[in-house]
Structures are given as C-alpha cells and as structure tokens.
MARSETI-661855 format. One record per residue (C-alpha): residue in three letters; x, y, z. Coordinates in Angstrom, 1 decimal, padded with zeros to 4 digits, m for minus. Example, Ala and Ser with C-alpha at 12.3 -4.5 7.8 and 13.67 -1.06 7.14 Angstrom:
% MARSETI-661855
R resn      u      v      w
R  ALA  012.3 m004.5  007.8
R  SER  013.7 m001.1  007.1
% end
This chain:
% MARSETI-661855
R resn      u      v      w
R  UNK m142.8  121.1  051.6
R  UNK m144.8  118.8  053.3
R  UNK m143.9  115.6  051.5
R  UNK m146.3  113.3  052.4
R  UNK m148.8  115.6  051.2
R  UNK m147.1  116.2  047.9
R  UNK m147.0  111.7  047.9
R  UNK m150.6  111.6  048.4
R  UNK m151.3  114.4  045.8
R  UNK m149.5  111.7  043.2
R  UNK m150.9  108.5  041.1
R  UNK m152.9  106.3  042.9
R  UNK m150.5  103.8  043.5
R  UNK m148.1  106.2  044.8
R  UNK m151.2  107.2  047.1
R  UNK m151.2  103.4  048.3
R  UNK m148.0  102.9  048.4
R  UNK m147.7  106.1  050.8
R  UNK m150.6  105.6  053.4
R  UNK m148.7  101.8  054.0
R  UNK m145.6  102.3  053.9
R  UNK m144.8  105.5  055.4
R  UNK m148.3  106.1  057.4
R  UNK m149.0  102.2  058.3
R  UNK m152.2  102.3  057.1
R  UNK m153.6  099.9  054.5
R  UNK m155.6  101.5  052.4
R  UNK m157.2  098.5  050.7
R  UNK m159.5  100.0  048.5
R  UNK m156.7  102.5  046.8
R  UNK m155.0  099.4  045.8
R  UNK m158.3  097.9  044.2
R  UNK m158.1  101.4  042.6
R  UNK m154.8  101.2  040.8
R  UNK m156.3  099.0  038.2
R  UNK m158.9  101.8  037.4
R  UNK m157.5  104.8  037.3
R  UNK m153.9  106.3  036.0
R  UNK m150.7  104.3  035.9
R  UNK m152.4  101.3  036.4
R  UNK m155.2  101.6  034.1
R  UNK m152.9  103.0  031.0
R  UNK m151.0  099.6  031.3
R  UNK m154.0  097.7  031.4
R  UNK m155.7  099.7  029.0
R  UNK m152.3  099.1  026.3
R  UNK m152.6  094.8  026.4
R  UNK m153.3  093.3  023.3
R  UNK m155.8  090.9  022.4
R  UNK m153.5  087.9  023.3
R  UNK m152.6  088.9  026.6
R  UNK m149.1  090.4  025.8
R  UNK m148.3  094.3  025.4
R  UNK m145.3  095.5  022.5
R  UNK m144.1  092.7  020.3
R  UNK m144.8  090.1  022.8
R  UNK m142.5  088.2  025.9
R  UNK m139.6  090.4  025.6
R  UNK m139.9  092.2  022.2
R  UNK m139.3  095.9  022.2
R  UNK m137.8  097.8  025.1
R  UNK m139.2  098.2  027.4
R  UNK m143.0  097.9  026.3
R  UNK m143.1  094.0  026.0
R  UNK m144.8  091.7  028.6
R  UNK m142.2  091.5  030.3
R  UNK m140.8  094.6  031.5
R  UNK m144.7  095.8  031.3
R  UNK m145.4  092.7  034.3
R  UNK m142.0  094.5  036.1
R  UNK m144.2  097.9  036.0
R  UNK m147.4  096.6  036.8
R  UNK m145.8  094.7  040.2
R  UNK m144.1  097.7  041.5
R  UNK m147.6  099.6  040.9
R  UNK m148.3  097.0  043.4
R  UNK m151.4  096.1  041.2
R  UNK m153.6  093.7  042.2
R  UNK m153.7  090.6  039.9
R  UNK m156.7  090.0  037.4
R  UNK m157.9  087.3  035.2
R  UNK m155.9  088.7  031.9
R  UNK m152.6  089.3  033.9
R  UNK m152.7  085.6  035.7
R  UNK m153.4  084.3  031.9
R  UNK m150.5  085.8  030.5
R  UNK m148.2  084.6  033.3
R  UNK m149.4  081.1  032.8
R  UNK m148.9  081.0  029.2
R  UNK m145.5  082.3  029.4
R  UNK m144.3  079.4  032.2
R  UNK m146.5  076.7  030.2
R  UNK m144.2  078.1  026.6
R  UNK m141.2  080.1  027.5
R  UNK m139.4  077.3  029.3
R  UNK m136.2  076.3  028.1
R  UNK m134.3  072.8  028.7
R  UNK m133.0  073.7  031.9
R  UNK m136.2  074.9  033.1
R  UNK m135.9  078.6  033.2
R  UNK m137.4  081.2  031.2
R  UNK m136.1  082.5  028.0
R  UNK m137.6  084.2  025.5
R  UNK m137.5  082.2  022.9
R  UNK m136.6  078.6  023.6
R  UNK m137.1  077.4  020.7
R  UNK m133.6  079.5  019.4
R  UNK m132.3  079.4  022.9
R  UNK m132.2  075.9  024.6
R  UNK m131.0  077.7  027.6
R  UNK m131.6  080.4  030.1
R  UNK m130.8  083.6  031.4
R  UNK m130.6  084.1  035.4
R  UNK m131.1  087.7  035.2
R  UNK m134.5  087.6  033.4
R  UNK m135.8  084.6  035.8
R  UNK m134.8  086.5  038.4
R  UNK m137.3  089.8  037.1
R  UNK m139.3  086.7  036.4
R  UNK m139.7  085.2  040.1
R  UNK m140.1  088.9  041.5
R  UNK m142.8  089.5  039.5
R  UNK m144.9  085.6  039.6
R  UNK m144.6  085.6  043.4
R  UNK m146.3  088.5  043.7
R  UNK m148.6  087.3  041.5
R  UNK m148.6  084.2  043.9
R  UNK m148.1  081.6  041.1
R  UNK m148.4  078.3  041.8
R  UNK m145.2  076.6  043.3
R  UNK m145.6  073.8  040.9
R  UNK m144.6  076.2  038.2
R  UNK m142.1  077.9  039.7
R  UNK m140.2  074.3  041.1
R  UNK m138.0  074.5  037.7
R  UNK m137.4  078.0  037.8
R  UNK m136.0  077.7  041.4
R  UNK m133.8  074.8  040.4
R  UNK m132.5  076.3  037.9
R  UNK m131.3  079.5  039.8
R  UNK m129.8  077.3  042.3
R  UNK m127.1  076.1  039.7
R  UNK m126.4  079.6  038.6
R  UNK m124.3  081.8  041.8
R  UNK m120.7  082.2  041.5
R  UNK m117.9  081.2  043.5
R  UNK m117.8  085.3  044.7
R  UNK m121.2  085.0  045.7
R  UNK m123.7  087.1  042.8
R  UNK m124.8  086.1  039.7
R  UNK m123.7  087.0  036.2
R  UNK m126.7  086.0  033.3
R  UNK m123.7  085.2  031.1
R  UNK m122.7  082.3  033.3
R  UNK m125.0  079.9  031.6
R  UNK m124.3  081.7  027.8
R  UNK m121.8  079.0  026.3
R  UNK m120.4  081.4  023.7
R  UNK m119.0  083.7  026.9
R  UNK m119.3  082.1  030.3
R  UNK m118.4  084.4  033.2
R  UNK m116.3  084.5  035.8
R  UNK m117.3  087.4  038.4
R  UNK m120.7  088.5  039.2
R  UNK m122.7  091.4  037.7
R  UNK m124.4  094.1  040.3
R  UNK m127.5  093.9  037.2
R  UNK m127.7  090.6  037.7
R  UNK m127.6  089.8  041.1
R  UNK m129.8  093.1  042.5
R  UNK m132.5  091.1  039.9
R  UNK m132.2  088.0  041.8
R  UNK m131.8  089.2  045.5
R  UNK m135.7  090.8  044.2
R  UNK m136.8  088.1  043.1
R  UNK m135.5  085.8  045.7
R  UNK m137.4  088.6  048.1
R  UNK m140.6  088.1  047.0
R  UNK m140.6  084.3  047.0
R  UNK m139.1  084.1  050.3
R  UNK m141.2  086.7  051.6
R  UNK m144.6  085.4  050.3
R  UNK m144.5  082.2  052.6
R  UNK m142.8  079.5  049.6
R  UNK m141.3  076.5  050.7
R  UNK m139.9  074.6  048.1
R  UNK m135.8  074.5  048.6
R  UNK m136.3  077.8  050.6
R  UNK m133.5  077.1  053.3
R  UNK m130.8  076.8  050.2
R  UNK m132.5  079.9  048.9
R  UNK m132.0  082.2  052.2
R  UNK m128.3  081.4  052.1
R  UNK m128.0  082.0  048.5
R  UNK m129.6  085.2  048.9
R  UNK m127.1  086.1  052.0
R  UNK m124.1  085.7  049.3
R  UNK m125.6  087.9  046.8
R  UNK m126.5  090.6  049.5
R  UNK m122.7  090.0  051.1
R  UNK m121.3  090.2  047.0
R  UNK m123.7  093.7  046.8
R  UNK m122.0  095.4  050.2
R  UNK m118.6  093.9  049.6
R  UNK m118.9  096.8  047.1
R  UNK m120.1  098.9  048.5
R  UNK m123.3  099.1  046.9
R  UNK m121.3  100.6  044.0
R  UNK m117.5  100.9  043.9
R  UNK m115.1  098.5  042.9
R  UNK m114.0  096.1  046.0
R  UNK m110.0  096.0  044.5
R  UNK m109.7  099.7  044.1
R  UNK m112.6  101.4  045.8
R  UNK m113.4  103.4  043.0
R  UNK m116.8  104.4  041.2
R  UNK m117.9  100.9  039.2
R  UNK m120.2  103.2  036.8
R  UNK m121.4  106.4  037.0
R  UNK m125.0  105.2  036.3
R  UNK m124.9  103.4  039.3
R  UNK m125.2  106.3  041.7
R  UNK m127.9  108.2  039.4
R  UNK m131.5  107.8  040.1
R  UNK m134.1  106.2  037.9
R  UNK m137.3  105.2  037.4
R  UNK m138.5  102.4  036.2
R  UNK m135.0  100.5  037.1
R  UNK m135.5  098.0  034.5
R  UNK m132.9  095.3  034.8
R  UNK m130.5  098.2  035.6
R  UNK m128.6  098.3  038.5
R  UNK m128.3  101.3  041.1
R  UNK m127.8  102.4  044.6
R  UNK m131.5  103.1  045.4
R  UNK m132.2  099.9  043.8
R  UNK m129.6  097.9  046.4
R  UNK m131.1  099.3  048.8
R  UNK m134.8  098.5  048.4
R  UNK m134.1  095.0  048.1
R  UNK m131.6  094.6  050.8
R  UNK m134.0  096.3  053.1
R  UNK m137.3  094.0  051.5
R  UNK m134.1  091.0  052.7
R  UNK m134.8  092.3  056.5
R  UNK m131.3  093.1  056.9
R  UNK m129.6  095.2  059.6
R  UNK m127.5  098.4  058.4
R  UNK m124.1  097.6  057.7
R  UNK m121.4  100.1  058.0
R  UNK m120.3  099.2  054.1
R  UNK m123.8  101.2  053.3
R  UNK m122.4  104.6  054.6
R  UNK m121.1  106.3  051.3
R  UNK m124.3  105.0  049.3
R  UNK m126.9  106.5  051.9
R  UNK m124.6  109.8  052.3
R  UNK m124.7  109.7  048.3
R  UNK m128.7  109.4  048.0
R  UNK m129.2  112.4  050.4
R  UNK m126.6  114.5  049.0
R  UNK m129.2  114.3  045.9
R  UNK m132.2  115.3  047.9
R  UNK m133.4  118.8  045.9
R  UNK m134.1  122.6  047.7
R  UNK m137.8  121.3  048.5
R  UNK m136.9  118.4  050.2
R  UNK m137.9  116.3  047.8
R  UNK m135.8  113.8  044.8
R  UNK m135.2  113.9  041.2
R  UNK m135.7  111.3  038.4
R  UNK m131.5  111.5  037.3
R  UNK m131.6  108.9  034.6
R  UNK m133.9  107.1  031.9
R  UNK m133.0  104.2  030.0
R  UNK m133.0  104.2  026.4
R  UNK m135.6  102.0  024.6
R  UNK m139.5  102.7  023.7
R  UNK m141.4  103.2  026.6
R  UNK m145.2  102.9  026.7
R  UNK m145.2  106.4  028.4
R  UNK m143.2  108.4  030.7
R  UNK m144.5  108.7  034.3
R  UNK m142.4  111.5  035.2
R  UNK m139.8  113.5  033.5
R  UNK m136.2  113.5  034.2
R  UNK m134.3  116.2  036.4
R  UNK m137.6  117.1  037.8
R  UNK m138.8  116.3  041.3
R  UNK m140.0  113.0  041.6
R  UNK m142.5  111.1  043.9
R  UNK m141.4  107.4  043.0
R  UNK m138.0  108.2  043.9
R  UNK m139.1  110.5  047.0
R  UNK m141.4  107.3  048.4
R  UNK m138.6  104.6  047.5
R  UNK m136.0  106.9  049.5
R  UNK m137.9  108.2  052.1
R  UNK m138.9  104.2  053.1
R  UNK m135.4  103.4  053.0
R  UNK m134.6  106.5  055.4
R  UNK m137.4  105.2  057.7
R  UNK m135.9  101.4  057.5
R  UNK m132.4  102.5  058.1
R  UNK m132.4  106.1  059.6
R  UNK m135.5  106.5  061.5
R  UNK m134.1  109.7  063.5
R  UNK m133.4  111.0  059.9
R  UNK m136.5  109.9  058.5
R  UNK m138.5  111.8  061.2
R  UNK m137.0  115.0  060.0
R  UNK m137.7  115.1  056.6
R  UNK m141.4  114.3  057.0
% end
C-alpha cells in the first residue's frame, strides 16, 4: 500500500497534517478547510449556545469543553471567534486560589497539574495571551516531584503523592511543548529544565516499564489509541519527546521495536484501544487500520529512524 496515498485519502486534517509533516509542504488552505468540512466541522457544528459542548468545562467524558478543545488542537484547527471566547471565559472563571484551572473552583480551592497541563497544550496553540497564562505557569512550577514528573495528586490534600504518574507528566511535557515551542517567555528558562526532568523521569522508564523491576507498568500503556485523552501510552511519549527536539536515546529501543511490531499486513496501524466514556462520535473504529495512528507513527519513524522511515513510504 502506498501510505501516503491512503493519508491523503483520509479527513481533512489528516490531509494537512500529511502534506507538512511527512511531504514538507504547507498546505495552508487545507488547514483553513478543517473548520468546514469533517472532523473539524462535526465539533464545531456540536457547541452549544454558550460556547461549551456536553455538560460544560469538564462535564461528561469526554464530550465536554475540555477534552472537545484537546480534539480540536490536535485537528490542528485553526482558532475562531467562538473557540477564543470559550478559552477566555474559562481562564477569566475556572481559576482556583493557586491560580490553576479546576473545574469547579468554587468546590475545589485548588488545582490539578494534569488538567493545566491539557490546559496549556491546548491555549498556546490557541496563542493566549501570556497575561493569562502567568498563573497557570506559576503554578506548574510548584508542582514536579523530587523524581522529576508530576503526579495531579500532589496538590489533592486528602492523598498527596509521592512518585510521579506517566498520565500526568506525558500531559505536561505537551503542554510545556507547545508554550515553549510557540516563542513564550515568561519563566521559560525554569520551564526548559523542568521539562528535561519530566522527559529524563519518561525514559528512566522506559517509556513504559517499571525502572525497579523492568517489567510492563500497564498493559494499556503499549496499546494504541486515539484520541489519548489524558491517558498515557508509548506513541503518546513519543510524540511529545520528539515535539521536545530531543535526540534518540538508547532507553527508547524496546518502545520503537514495540510500535513496529504492531504495524498490520498492509503496512499500515491499528486503533488497539478506546477509552470508556461518551464520545461525541467515533473517528475510526477499533482493531481496524487507522490513519491517525499511521501519521503519528510514521512522523516519529521519520524523526527518529529516517532510514526506516524511507522504507515504509
């Protein structure tokens, strides 16, 4: 199979996504597209009156505003007035008392790491002004833990935490990506090095095996999925390690070997996994072959094994 031909045969933003990433060619006017036509528009189409989509911020699973703003960025979308207005209202009423974002902060006086994290990925795309973001990014600076990731029950007072979660700080090494990588200044240097940890805590295990006994951390972690959600997995890691501009590293050998083990007959890869909750609708069904996860792998490939990459496409 020709598999850039089969990519290009796929949703528009798959279309985009393809021609730049894979061809080097932007291909503005497919991206303009995305809000018109398929994925795109069926998101767009499903937002209330108010500006939020399910029950609101993060109320159901995953059609609420929030994980529906997580879609929408990795569309790669390009930002409207009704998008921008329901990113401001949430930092102008979502903030809690240390300055992250909670869903309701009335209830909860404080905040979780992991959703500020999905938070930041998706409001620098956006390019949200910094002066919104300054207590987001201070309060993500007090969060790491001594091994170096995050854990979004650190800051819970009822359970605290003591070692980092791979859910937690594959959320935050995204959304420290995006505001590093769209030109932010504002306690960037402290940022880069905390990012650095959280990639070092991510390869100390291997991208998904226990760093005491070597063995498997969760099954889930090797499957492929799409949407990722806040979940954690290998194909994940490796998306935003490589969006970090870092080198390979010989601790990424059994992951990689893992991923193209999966690759089907046809060259191509399978959605493995979905994650249980309401969904607004399914862009492609499980165990079948998949062009999301055949476009996130084959860019990875071409990041990290160019030689490999060449042969597949």
């Amino acid at each position: 199979m020709n598999l850039v031909k089969w990519l290009l045969e796929g949703d528009i933003s798959i279309q985009y996504q393809t021609y730049r990433d894979l061809l080097g060619i932007n291909k503005e006017f497919l991206q303009e597209r995305i809000s018109t036509e398929g994925f795109g528009k069926k998101l767009l189409d499903l937002q209330q009156d108010d500006g939020h989509w399910g029950g609101g911020y993060y109320h159901y699973k995953w059609i609420n505003t929030h994980y529906t703003l997580l879609e929408l960025r990795r569309l790669n979308i390009k930002p409207n007035k009704r998008i921008m207005n329901v990113i401001y209202d949430i930092l102008h009423n979502m903030k809690t008392n240390d300055g992250g974002i909670m869903p309701n902060p009335k209830i909860w006086t404080y905040s979780d790491v992991c959703i500020n994290g999905m938070d930041l990925f998706v409001m620098c795309y956006f390019k949200v002004n910094i002066d919104e973001l300054k207590s987001i990014i201070d309060f993500i600076i007090t969060q790491p833990l001594s091994d170096g990731g995050f854990n979004c029950l650190y800051n819970y007072p009822k359970y605290g935490a003591k070692h980092s979660s791979l859910h937690s700080t594959i959320s935050l090494i995204e959304g420290l990506n995006e505001y590093i990588n769209n030109g932010y200044k504002y306690r960037v240097k402290e940022l880069i090095e905390i990012r650095s940890k959280a990639i070092e805590f991510v390869l100390v295990h291997r991208l998904y095996k226990s760093d005491k006994t070597g063995e498997v951390i969760k099954k889930s972690f090797t499957m492929l999925s799409y949407p990722p959600r806040w979940k954690y997995d290998i194909l994940r890691a490796f998306e935003a390690i490589m969006n970090a501009r870092i080198e390979y590293d010989e601790r990424m050998n059994d992951a990689l070997e893992l991923i193209i083990q999966k690759k089907r007959k046809d060259g191509t890869w399978p959605v493995q996994n979905k994650h249980q909750g309401k969904v607004h609708f399914d862009m492609e069904p499980i165990g079948k072959s998949s062009r999301w996860n055949t476009l996130r792998i084959l860019r990875v490939l071409k990041y990290y094994k160019p030689e490999l990459y060449k042969d597949m496409v």
